[in-house]
Every structure is written in structure tokens, then in C-alpha cells.
C-alpha positions in Angstrom: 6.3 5.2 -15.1 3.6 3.6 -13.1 4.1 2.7 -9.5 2.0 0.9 -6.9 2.2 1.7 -3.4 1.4 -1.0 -0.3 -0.4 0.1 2.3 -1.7 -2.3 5.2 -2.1 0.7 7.5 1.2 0.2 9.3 3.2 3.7 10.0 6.0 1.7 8.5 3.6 1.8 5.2 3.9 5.4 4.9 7.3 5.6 5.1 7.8 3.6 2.0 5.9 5.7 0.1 8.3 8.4 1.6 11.3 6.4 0.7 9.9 6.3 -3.0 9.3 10.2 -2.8 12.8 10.6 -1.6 14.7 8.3 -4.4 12.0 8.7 -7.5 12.5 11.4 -9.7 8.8 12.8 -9.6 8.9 13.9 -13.2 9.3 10.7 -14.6 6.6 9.0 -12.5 3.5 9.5 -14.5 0.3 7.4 -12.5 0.5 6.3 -8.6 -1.8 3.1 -7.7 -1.8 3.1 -3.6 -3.1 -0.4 -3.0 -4.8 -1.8 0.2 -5.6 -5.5 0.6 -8.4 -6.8 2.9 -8.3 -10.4 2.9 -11.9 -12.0 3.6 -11.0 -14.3 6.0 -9.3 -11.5 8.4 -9.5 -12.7 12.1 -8.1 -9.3 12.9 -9.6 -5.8 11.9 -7.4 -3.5 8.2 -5.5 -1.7 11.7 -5.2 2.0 10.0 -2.1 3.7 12.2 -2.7 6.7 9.5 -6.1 8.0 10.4 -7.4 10.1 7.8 -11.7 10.0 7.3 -13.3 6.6 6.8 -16.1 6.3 4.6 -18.7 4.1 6.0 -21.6 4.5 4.7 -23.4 1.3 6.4 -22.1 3.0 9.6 -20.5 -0.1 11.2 -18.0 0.7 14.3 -15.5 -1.6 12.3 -15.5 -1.8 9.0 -12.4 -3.4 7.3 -12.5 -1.6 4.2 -13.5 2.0 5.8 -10.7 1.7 7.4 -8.6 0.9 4.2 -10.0 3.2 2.6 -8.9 5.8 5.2 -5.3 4.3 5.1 -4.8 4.9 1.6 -6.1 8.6 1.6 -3.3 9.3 3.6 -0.9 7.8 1.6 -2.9 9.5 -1.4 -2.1 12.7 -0.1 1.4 12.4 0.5 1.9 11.4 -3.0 -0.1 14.4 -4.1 1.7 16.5 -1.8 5.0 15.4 -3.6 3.5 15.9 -6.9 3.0 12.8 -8.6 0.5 13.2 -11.7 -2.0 11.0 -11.2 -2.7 9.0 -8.0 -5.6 6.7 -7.4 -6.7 3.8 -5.1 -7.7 0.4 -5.4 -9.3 -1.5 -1.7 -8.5 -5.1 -3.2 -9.5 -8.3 -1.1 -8.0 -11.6 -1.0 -4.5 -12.6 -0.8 -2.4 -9.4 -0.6 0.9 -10.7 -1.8 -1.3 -12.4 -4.6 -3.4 -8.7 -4.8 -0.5 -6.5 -5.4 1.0 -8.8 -7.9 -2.3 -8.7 -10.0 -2.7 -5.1 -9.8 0.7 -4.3 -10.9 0.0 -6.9 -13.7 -3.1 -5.3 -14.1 -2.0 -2.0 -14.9 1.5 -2.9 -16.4 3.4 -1.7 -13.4 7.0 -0.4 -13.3 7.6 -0.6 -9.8 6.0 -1.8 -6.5 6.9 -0.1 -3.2 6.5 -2.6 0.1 7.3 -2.2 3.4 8.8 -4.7 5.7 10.2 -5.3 8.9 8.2 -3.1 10.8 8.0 -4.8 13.7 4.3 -3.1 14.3 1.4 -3.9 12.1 2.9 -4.9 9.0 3.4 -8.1 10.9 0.3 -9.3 10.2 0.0 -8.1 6.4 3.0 -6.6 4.4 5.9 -8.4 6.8 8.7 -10.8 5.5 6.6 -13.3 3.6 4.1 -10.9 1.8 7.0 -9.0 1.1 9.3 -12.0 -0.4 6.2 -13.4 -2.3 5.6 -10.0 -4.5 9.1 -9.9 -4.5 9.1 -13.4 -6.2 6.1 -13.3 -8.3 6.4 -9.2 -9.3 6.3 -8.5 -12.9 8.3 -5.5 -12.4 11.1 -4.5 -9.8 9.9 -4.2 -6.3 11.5 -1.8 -3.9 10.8 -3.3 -0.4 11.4 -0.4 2.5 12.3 -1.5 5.4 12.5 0.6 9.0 15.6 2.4 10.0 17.3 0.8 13.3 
């Protein structure tokens, strides 16, 4: 089984990969994609609560995709950590809703994992209408993980 993992920095973000880790049966989960979206006409900064290194090389102070690509090697690691096969990572731009569908497409998915409802940072990229829209136009089942009250 292939899954994709949506990460838009948010804390909330790596607790749906942790929700997946705690339902998915590990043995039957073959390739991990974690997928961050930078959308080109950002008026905001990719806002990484995960840390991990950015990768730079032009040296900005701001870089949206260092920053994404930080995000997702913390997610990376977690997966890894749990013992999934294969993990890799795709630093997409343009629409994510649109972005996570393709890639799922892409790679013939079998599940994308989204968070919502945050409340923090996923407001402003994997909240309620990103969300809804890979939920509507998903090729495959989407498990949208949403925070605990």
C-alpha cells in the first residue's frame, strides 16, 4: 500500500502522520510519499513548527521551500522511526489541494493522510477547504486527522 502524507508544517501535521502510525498496520504499507506544497503566489512564508535542518543552499534567511523541506524531514523520520519500507519526499508548488491530488494520482496512491482543524497553521494551508477539496477530488480514500479537543 502506498500512502501520502500532508505536511504544511503545522504541529497538527505531524500528528496525522501519527494517527496513520497508530491505525495502519506497518507491514502492509509498502512506500510513504510525505508531500509539502509551496504555492507560488504565497503572501506568507511554508511556517515549519517541526524544525529539523533546512537545506538552503542560496543561503536566503527565508526560503519557502528550505523550510519545506525541513518540515517533511521530520515527518520523514517519524515514519522511518515506525518502520515504514520506503519513505520519500516530494516539495510540490502550486495549489496544494490540486498538488496532493496529483501526486497521489501520480503514484497510484492508496491513501492520503490530511490534517485539519488545527486551529494553528494549517489555517492557512491544509484547513477545512484544502482538506474537503482532496477529499472530493482524491483518487483513493483520504483519512483527514483532525486535533483532539
Amino acid at each position: 500500500m502506498h500512502v501520502i502524507v500532508a505536511t504544511d508544517g503545522s504541529r497538527q501535521s505531524l500528528l496525522a502522520a501519527q494517527q496513520l502510525m497508530a491505525i495502519a498496520d506497518v507491514s502492509k504499507v509498502t512506500s510513504v510519499s510525505v508531500v509539502a506544497v509551496v504555492s507560488p503566489l504565497a503572501t506568507v512564508p511554508f511556517a515549519n513548527e517541526l524544525g529539523g535542518e533546512g537545506d538552503d543552499p542560496a543561503g536566503a534567511a527565508l526560503s519557502f521551500r528550505a523550510e519545506a523541506h525541513a518540515a517533511t524531514g521530520v515527518v520523514m523520520a517519524a515514519l522511518q522511526d515506525w518502520g515504514a519500507a520506503q519513505v520519500d519526499r516530494r516539495v510540490l508548488s502550486g495549489s496544494p489541494a490540486a498538488e496532493i491530488v496529483r501526486a497521489a494520482k501520480e503514484s497510484s496512491a492508496d491513501l492520503i493522510v490530511v490534517a485539519s482543524g488545527s486551529g494553528g497553521l494549517s489555517d492557512t494551508i491544509l484547513l477545512g477547504s484544502t482538506a474537503q477539496r482532496v477529499q472530493h477530488s482524491a483518487p483513493c480514500p483520504v483519512l483527514v486527522a483532525r486535533p483532539k479537543a
